[in-house]
DRENLUMMAR-647359 format. One record per atom (N, C-alpha, C): x negated, y negated, z negated; residue in one letter. Coordinates in steps of 0.05 Angstrom, whole numbers, plus 32768, in hexadecimal, padded with zeros to 4 digits. Atoms other than C-alpha are relative to their C-alpha. Layout:
% DRENLUMMAR-647359
XYZA ...
//
This chain:
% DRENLUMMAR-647359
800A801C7FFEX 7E3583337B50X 800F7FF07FEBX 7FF080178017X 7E4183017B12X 800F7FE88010X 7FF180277FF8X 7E7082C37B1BX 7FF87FF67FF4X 80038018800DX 7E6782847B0AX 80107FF18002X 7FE5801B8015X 7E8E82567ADDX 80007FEB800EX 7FFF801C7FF5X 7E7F821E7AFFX 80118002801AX 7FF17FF17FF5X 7E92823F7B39X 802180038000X 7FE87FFD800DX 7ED482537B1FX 800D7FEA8000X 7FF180178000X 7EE682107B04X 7FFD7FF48018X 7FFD80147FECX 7ED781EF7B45X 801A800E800DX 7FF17FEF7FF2X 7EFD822B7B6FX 80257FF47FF0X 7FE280018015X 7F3D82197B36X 80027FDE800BX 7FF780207FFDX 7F3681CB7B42X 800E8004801AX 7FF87FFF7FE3X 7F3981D97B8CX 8016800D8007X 7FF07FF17FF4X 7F7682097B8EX 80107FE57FF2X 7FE3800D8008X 7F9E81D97B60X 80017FE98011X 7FF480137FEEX 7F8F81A17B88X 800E7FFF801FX 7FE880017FECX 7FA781BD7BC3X 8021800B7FFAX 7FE37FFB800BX 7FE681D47B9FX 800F7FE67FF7X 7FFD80218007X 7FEC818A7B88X 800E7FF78018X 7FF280117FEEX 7FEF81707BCCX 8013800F800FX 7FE77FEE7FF0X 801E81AD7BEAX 80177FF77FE6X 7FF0800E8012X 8049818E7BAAX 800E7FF48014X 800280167FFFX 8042814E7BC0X 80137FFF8029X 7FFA7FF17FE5X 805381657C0FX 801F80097FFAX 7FDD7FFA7FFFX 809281857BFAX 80147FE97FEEX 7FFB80168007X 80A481477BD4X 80087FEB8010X 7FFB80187FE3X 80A281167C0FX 80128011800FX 7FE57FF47FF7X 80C981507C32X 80147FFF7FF8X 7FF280047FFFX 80FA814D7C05X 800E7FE18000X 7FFD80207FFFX 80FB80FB7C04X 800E7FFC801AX 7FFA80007FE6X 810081097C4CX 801880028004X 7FE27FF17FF5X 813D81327C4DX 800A7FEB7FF2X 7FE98014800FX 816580FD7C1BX 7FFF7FE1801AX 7FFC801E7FF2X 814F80C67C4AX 80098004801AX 7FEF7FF67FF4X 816A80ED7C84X 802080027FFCX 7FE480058002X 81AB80F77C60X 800A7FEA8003X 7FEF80228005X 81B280AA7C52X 80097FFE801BX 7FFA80027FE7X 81AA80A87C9BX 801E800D800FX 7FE47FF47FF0X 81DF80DA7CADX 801E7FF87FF1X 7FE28005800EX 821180B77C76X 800D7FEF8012X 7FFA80177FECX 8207807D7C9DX 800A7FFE8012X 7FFA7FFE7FEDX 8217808E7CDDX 801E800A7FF8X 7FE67FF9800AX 825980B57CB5X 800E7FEC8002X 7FE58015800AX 826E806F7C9CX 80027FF18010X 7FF980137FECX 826B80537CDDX 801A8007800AX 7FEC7FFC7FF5X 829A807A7CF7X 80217FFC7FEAX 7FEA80148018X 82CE805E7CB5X 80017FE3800DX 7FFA801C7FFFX 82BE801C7CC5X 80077FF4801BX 7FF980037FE6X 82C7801E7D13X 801B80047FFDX 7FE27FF48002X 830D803C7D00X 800A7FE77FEFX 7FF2801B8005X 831580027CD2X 80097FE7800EX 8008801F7FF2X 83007FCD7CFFX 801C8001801EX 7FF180017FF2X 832C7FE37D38X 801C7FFD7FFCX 7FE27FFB8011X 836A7FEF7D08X 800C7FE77FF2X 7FED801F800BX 836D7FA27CF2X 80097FF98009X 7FE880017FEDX 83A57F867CF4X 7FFD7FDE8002X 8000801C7FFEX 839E7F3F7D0EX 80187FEC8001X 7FEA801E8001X 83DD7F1B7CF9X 7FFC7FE67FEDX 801080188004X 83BA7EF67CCAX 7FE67FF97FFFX 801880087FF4X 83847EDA7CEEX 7FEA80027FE4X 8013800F801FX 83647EBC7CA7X 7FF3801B7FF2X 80167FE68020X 83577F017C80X 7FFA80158012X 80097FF27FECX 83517F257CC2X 7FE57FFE8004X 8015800A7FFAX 83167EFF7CCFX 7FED800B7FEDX 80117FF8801CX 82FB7F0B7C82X 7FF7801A8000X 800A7FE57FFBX 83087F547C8AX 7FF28004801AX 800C7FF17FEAX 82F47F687CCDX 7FE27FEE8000X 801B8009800CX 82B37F3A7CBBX 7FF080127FF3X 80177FF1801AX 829F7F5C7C85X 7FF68025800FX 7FFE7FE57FEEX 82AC7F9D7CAEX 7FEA80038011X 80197FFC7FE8X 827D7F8C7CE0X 7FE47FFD7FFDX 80127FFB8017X 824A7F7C7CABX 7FF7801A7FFDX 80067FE2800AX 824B7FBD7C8FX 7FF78016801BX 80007FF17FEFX 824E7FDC7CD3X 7FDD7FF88010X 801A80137FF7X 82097FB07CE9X 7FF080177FF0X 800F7FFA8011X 81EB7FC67CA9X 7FFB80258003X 7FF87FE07FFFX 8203801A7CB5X 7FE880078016X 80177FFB7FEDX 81DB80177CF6X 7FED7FF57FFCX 801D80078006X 819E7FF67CDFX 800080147FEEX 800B7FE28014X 819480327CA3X 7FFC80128019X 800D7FE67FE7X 81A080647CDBX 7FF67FFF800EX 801C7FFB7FE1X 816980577D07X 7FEC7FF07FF5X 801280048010X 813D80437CCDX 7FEB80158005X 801B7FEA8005X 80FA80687CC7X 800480077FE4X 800E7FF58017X 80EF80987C91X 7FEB7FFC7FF4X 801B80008012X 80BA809E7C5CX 7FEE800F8015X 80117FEC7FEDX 809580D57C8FX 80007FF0801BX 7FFE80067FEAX 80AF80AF7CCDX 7FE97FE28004X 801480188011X 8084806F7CB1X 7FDD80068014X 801C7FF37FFEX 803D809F7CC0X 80048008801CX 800D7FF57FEEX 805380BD7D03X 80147FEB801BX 7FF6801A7FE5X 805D809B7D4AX 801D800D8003X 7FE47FF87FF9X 80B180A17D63X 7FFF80088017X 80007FE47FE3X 80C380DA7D8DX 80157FEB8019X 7FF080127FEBX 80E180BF7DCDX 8020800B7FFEX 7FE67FF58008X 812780E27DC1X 80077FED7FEBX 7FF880128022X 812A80B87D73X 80057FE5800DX 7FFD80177FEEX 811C80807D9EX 80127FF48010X 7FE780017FF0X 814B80857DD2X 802080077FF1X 7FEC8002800FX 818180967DA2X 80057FE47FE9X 800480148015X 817380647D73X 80117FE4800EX 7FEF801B7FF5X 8176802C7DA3X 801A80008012X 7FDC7FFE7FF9X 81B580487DCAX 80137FFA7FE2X 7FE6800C800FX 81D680417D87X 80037FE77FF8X 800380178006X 81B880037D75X 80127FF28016X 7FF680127FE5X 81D87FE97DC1X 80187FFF7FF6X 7FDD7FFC7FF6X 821C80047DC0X 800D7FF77FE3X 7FF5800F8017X 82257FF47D6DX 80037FD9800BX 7FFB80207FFDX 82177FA67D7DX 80187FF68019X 7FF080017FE1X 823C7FAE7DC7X 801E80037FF0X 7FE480038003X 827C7FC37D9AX 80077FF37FECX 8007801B8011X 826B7F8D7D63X 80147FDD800DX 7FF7800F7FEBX 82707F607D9DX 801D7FFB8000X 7FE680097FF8X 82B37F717DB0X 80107FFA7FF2X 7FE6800E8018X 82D57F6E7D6CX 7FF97FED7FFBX 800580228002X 82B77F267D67X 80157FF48015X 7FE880147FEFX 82DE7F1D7DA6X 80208003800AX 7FE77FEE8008X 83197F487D95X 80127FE67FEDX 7FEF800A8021X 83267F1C7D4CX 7FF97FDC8015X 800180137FFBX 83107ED87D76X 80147FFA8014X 7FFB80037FE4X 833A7EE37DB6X 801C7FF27FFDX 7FE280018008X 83867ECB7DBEX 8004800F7FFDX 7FE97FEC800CX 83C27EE57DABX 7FFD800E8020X 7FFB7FF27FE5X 83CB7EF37E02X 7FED8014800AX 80117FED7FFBX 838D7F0F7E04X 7FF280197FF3X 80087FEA8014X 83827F417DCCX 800480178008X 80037FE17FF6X 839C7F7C7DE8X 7FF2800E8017X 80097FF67FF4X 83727F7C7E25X 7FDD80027FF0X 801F8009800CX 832F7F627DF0X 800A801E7FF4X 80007FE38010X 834A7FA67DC6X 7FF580118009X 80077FE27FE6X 83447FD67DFFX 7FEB80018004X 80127FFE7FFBX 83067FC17E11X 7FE780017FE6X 80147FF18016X 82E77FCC7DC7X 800180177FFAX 7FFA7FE38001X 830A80097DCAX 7FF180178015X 80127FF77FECX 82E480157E00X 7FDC800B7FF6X 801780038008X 82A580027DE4X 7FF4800E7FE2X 7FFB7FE7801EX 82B680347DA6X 7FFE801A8000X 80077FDF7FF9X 82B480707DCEX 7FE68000800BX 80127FFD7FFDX 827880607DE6X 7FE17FFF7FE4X 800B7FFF8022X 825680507D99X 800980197FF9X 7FF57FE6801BX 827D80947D7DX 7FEE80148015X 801E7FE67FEFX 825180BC7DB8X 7FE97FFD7FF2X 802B80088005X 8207809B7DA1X 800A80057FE0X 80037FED8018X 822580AE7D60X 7FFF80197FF8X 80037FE07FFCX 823180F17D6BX 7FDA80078000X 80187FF47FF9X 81F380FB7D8DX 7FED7FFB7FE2X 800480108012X 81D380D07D52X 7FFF80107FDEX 7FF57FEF8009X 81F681037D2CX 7FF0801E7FF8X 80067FDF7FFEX 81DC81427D42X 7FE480008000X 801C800C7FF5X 819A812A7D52X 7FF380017FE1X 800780048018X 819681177D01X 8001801E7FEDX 80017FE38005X 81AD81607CF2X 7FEF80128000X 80167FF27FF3X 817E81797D15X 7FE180017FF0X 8020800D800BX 814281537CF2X 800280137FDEX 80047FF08015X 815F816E7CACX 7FFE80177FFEX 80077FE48000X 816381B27CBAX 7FE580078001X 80177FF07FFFX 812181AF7CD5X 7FF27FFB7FE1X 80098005801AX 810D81927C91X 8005800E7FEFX 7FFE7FF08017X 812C81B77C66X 7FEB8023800BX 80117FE37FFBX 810581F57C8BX 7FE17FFB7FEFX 801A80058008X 80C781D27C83X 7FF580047FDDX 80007FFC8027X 80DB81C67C35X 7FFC801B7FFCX 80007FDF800BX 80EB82127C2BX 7FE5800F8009X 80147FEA7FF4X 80AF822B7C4FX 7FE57FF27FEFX 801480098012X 808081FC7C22X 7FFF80067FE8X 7FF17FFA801DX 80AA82097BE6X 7FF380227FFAX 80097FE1800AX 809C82567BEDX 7FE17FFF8007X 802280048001X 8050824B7BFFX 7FF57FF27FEDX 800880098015X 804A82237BC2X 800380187FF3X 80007FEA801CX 8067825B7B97X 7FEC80197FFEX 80127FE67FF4X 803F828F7BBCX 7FE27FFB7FF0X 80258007800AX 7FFC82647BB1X 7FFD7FF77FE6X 7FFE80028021X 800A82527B69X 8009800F7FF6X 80047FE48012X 801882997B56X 7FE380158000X 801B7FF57FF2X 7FD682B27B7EX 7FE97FEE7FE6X 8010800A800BX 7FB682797B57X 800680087FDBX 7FF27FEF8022X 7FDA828E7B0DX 7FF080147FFCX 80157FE18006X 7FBF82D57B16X 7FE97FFD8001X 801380038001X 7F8782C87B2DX 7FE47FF47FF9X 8012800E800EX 7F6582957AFFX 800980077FE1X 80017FED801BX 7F8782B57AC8X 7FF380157FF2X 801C7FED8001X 7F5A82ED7AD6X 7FE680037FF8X 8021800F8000X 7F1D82C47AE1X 80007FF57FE2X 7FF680078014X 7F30829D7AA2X 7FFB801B7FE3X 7FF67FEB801CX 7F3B82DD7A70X 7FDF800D800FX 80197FF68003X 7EF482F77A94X 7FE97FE67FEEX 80148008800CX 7ED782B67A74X 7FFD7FFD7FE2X 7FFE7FFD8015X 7EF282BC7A3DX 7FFB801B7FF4X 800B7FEA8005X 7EDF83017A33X 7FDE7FFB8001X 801E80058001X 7E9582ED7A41X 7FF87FEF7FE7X 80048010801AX 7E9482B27A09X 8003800B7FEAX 7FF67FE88020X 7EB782E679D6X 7FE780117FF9X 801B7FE88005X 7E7D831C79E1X 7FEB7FE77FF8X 801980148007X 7E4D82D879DCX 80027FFF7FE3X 8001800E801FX 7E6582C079A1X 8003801B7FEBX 7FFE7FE98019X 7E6A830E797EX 7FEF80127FFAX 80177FEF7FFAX 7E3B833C796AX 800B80167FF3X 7FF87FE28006X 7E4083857975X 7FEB80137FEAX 80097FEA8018X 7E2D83AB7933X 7FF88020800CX 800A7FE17FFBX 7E2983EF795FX 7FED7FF68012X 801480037FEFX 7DFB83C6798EX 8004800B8020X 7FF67FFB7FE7X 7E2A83DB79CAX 7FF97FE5800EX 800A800E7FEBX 7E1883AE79FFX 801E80088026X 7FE3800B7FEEX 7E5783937A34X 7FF57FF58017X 800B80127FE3X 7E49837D7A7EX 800C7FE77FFDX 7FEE80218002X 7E5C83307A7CX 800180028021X 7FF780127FDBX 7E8583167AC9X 7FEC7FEF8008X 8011801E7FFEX 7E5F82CD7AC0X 7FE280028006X 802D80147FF8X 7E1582B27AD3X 7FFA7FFA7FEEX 8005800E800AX 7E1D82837AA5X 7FF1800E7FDBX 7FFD7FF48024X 7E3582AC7A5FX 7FEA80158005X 80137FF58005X 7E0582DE7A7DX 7FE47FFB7FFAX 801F800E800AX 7DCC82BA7A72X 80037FF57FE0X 7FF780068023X 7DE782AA7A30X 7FFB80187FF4X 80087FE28014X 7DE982F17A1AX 7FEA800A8008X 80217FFD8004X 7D9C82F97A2EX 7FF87FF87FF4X 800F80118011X 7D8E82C47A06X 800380097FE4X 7FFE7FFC8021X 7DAB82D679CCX 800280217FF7X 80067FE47FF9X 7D99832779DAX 7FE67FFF7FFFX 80227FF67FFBX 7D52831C79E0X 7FF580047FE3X 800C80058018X 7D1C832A79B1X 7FF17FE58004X 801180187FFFX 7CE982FF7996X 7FED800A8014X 801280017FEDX 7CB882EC79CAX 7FEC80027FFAX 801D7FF68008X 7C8182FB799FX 800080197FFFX 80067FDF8003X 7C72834679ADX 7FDE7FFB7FF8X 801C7FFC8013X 7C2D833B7994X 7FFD7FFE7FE5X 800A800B801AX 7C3C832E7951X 800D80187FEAX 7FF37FE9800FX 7C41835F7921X 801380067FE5X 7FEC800B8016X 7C79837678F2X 7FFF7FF47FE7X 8004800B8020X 7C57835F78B7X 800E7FDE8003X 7FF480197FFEX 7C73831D78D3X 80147FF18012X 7FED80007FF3X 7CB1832878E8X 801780097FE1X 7FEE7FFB8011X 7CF2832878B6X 801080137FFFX 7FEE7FEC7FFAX 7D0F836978B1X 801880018005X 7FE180037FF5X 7D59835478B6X 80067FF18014X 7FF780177FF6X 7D57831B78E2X 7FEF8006801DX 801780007FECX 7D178333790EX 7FF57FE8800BX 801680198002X 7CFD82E1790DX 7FEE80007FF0X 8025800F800DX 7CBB82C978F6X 800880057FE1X 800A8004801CX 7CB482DA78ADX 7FF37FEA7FFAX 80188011800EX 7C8D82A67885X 7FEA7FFD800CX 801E7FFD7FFDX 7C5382C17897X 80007FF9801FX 7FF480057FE0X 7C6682BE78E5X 80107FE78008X 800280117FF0X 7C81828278E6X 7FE87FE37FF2X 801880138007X 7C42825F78C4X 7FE980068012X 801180077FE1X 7C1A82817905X 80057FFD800FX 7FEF80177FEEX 7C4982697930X 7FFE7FEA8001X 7FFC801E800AX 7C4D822B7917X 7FDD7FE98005X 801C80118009X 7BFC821E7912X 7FF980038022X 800F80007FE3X 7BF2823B7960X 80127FEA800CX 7FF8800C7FEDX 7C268211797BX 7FF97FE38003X 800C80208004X 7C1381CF7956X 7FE37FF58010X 80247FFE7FEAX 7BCE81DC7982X 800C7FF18017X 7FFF800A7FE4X 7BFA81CE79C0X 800F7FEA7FFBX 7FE68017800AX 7C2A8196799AX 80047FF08015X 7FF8800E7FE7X 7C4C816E79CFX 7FFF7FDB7FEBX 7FFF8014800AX 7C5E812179B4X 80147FF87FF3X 7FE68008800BX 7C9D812E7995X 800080097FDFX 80038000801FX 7CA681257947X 801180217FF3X 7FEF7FE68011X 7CB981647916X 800A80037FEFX 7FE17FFF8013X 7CF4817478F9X 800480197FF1X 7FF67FDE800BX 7D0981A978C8X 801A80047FFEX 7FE97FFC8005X 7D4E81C478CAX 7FFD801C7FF0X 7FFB7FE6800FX 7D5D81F5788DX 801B80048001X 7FEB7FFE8009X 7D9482177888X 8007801B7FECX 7FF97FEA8010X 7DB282537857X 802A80018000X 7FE07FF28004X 7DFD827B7856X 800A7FFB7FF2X 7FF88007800BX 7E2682587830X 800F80177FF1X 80027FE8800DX 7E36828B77F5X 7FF880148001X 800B7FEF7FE9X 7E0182B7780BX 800080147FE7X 7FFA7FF18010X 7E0382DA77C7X 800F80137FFDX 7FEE7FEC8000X 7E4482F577C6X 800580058024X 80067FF57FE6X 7E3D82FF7813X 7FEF801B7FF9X 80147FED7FFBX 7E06832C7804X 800E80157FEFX 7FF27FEF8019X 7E29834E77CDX 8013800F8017X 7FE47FEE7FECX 7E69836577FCX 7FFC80088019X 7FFB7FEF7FE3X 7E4383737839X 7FE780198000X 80197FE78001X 7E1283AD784BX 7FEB7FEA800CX 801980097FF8X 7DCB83A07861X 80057FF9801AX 7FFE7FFA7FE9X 7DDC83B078A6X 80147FE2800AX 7FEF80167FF4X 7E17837B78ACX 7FE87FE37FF3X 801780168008X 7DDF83427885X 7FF37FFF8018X 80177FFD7FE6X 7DB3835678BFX 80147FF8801CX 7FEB80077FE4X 7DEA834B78F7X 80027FEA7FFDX 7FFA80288010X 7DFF830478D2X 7FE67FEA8010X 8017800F7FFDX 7DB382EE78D2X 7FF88004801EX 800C80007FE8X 7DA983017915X 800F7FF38016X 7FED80147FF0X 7DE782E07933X 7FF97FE47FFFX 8007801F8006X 7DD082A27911X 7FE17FF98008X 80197FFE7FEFX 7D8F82AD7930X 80077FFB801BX 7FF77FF67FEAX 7DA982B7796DX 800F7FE08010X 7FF480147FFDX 7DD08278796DX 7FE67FEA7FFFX 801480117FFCX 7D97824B795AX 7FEB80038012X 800880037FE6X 7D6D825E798DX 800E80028019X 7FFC800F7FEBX 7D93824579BEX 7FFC7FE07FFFX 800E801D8002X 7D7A820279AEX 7FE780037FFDX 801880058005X 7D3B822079ABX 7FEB7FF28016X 801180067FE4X 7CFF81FE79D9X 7FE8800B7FF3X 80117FF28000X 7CC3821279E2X 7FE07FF37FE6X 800C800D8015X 7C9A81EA79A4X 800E80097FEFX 7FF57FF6800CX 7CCC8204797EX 7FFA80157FEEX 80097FE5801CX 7CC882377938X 8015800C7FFAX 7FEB80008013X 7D03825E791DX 7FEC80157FEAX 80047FEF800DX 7CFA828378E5X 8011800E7FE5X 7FEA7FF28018X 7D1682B178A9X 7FF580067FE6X 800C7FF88016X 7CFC82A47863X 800380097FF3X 7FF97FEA801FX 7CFA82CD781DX 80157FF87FF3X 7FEE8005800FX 7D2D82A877FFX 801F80008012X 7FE57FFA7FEFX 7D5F82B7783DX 80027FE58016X 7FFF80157FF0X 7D5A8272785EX 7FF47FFC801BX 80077FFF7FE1X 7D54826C78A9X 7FF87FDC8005X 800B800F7FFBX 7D26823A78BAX 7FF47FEC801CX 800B800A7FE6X 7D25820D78F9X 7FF17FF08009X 801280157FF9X 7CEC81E2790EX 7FFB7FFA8014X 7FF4800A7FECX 7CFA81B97942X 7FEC7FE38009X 800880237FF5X 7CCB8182796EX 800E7FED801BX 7FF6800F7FEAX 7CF281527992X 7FF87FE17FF8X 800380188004X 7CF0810D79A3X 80107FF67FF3X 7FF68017800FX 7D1E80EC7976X 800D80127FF1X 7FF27FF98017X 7D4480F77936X 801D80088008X 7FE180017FF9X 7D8680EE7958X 800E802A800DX 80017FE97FF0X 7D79812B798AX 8004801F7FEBX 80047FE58016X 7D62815B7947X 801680037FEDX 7FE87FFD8011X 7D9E81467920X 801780128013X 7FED7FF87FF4X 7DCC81527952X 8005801E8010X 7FFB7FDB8000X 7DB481A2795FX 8004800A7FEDX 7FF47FF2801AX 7DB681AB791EX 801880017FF4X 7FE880098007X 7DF681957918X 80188013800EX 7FF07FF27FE6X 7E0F81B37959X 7FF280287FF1X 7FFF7FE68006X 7DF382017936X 800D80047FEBX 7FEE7FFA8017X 7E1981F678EFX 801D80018012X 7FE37FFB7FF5X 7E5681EB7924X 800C80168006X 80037FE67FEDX 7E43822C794FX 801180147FEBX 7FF87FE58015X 7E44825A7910X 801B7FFD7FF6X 7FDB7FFB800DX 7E85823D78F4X 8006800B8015X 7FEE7FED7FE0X 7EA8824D7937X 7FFE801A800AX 7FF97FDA8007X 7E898291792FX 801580097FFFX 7FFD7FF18015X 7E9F82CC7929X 7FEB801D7FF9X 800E7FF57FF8X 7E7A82FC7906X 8003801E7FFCX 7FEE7FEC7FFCX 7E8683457913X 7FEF80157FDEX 80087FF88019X 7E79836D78CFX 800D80207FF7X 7FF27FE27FFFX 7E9083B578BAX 802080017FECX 7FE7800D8006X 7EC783917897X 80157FFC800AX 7FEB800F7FDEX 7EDD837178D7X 7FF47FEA7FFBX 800B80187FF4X 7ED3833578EDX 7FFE7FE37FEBX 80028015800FX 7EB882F778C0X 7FFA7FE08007X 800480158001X 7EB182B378BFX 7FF37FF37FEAX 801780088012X 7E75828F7899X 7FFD7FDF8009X 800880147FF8X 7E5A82517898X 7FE47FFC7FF4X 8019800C8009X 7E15822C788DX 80047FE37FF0X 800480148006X 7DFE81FC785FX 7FD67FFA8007X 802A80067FF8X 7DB881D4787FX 7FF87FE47FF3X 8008801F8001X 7D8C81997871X 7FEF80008019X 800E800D7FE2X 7D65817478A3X 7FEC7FE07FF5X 800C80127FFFX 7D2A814D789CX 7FE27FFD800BX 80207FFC7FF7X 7CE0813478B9X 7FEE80097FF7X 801B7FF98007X 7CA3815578B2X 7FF17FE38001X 801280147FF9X 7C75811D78AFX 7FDF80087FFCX 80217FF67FFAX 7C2B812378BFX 7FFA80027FEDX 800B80058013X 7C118113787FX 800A801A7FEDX 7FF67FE4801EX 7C3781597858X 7FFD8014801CX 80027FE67FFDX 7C2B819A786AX 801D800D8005X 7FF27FFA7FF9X 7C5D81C67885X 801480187FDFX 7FFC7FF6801EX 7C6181E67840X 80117FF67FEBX 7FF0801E800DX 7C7481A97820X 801D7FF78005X 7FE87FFD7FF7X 7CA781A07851X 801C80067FFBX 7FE87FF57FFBX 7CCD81D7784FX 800B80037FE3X 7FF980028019X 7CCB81D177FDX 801C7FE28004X 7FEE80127FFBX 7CE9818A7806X 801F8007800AX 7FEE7FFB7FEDX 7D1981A5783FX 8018800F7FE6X 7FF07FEB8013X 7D3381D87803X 80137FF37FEDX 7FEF800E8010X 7D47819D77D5X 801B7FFA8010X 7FE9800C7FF2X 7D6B81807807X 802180118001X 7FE87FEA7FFDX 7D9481C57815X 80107FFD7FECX 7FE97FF18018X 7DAD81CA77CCX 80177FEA8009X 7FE8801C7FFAX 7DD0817C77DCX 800C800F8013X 7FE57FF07FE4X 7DF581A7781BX 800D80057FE8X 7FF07FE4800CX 7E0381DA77F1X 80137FF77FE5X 7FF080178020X 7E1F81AA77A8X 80177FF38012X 7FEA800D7FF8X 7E4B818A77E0X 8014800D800BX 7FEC7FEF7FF9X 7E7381C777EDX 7FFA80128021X 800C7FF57FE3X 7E4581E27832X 80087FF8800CX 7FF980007FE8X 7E5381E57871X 7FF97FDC800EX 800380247FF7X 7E2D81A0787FX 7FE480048003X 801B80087FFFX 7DE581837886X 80027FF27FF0X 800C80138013X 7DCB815F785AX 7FDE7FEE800CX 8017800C7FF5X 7D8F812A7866X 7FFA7FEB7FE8X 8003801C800FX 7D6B80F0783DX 80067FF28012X 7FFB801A7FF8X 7D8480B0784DX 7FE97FE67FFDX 
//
């Protein structure tokens, strides 16, 4: 069964974007775990600044006050971080445990807040029983820190699991995805290579694709005139001779649709010494690649053909000028980007074309004389171009 490219690239969008957001997933995990740590510093530097706060020494009232102030500041601020919400905690409702820890520390921090307010405010007579009782209220804060503690431990560990178990499911599925579009990948590129080459022994390759396989029918077929006989058919090229495509040309204008006609000439830029250095056989491979290529723009009003003087001749009815320039433009591209396979090895050629209207009033004869001047202007400007009147 052929694949399809389209296929493919969707199947490739779709793996990277879920590799994107399993990124993106272990990203906020690790956001998580750092905003976890802050949490667990916090609760660390409480237990510094509770040791501070109890350790001032109140003989002078005045900077006692300043310090153990600022102390209790910092100690306010310690427990608000640690029972902050995370980046993740933000999205999901609070477990009743986070909760109940949270606000036991929130109590018993302000409860021993409290008492060093009334520790550093109290008399001299009464300080040592106001001490005791913040000392009191310190062993009860250094518990809901503990717990507070362990509780926060708990959360990173499980995080960092979560990280490592995403971390290696990323690598897993972005090596699955590496191999396996690398594969797909080098099969489409193996299909476009056989497209764009032509086999001189006339071996014939299974293409993977839908797509390129319908490509290499197209440009594998014969002509679709089996009624017409070889007297008007080009021995190297097997298109319409002269003669074949002047009855081509006269039956189809019978069914002419409404779109104006165009002639695109083109000829092998140095076809001379081309012909000179290659055999018959490789001339005949050349002209038939470049056949091969232009009808894929062919439609069905359409002429190609292969005249006496070597020039491949495309006559083309579309609706606008813009449309006829721009295939003709788009097949001198094709052939550069060739390559073409030769008993040499492999060559690279180019075309020089012109391009201009048939108009009702001249003959198709006429035409393709005109069309011929035009070519030499390609060809005086160094090939590999179109040429047109302006």
């Amino acid at each position: 069964m052929l694949l399809s490219i389209k296929k493919i690239f969707f199947n490739l969008k779709l793996s990277l974007t879920i590799l994107v957001l399993g990124i993106l997933f272990l990203g906020l995990q690790l956001i998580n775990i750092t905003q976890y740590s802050q949490r667990l510093s916090a609760l660390k530097s409480q237990h510094t600044l509770i040791n501070k706060i109890i350790s001032t020494d109140l003989s002078d009232i005045q900077m006692a006050t300043i310090t153990l102030t600022g102390h209790v500041a910092e100690l306010a601020l310690s427990t608000k971080i640690s029972t902050s919400d995370t980046l993740l905690d933000s999205f999901l409702p609070m477990t009743e445990e986070r909760e109940t820890l949270s606000n036991a520390l929130r109590s018993s921090s302000s409860n021993f807040q409290d008492f060093a307010s009334f520790w550093l405010e109290a008399l001299p007579a009464g300080r040592a029983t106001m001490h005791q009782q913040m000392l009191s209220a310190r062993n009860h804060y250094l518990t809901d820190i503990a717990h507070m503690i362990d509780y926060q431990i708990e959360l990173i560990d499980q995080s960092i699991s979560i990280a490592k178990t995403t971390a290696i499911a990323l690598v897993v599925i972005g090596l699955i995805i590496f191999l396996l579009y690398t594969y797909r990948l080098n099969q489409i590129y193996r299909d476009i290579d056989m497209a764009c080459s032509v086999d001189t022994n006339e071996k014939k390759s299974a293409t993977a694709t839908r797509e390129i396989d319908f490509i290499m029918k197209r440009l594998s077929r014969k002509s679709p005139l089996m009624n017409i006989s070889q007297s008007m058919l080009h021995p190297e090229s097997e298109l319409n001779n002269e003669k074949g495509m002047l009855a081509l040309y006269n039956a189809k204008q019978l069914t002419k649709g409404s779109g104006s006609i165009f002639i695109a000439l083109f000829e092998i830029d140095n076809h001379a010494k081309l012909s000179n250095a290659l055999s018959k056989e490789d001339m005949a491979g050349i002209y038939k690649k470049i056949a091969d290529i232009i009808s894929l723009y062919e439609q069905p009003m359409d002429v190609i053909a292969h005249l006496d003087n070597h020039n491949i001749i495309f006559i083309m009815s579309r609706s606008s000028k813009d449309t006829a320039l721009s295939e003709a433009e788009k097949i001198l591209q094709a052939v550069h980007d060739s390559s073409f396979n030769t008993a040499k090895g492999p060559l690279k050629i180019t075309l020089s074309g012109s391009f201009s209207l048939k108009t009702p009033a001249s003959t198709l004869e006429t035409s393709i004389l005109d069309a011929a001047k035009i070519l030499t202007k390609a060809k005086e400007s160094g090939g590999n171009r179109i040429a047109q009147l302006r």
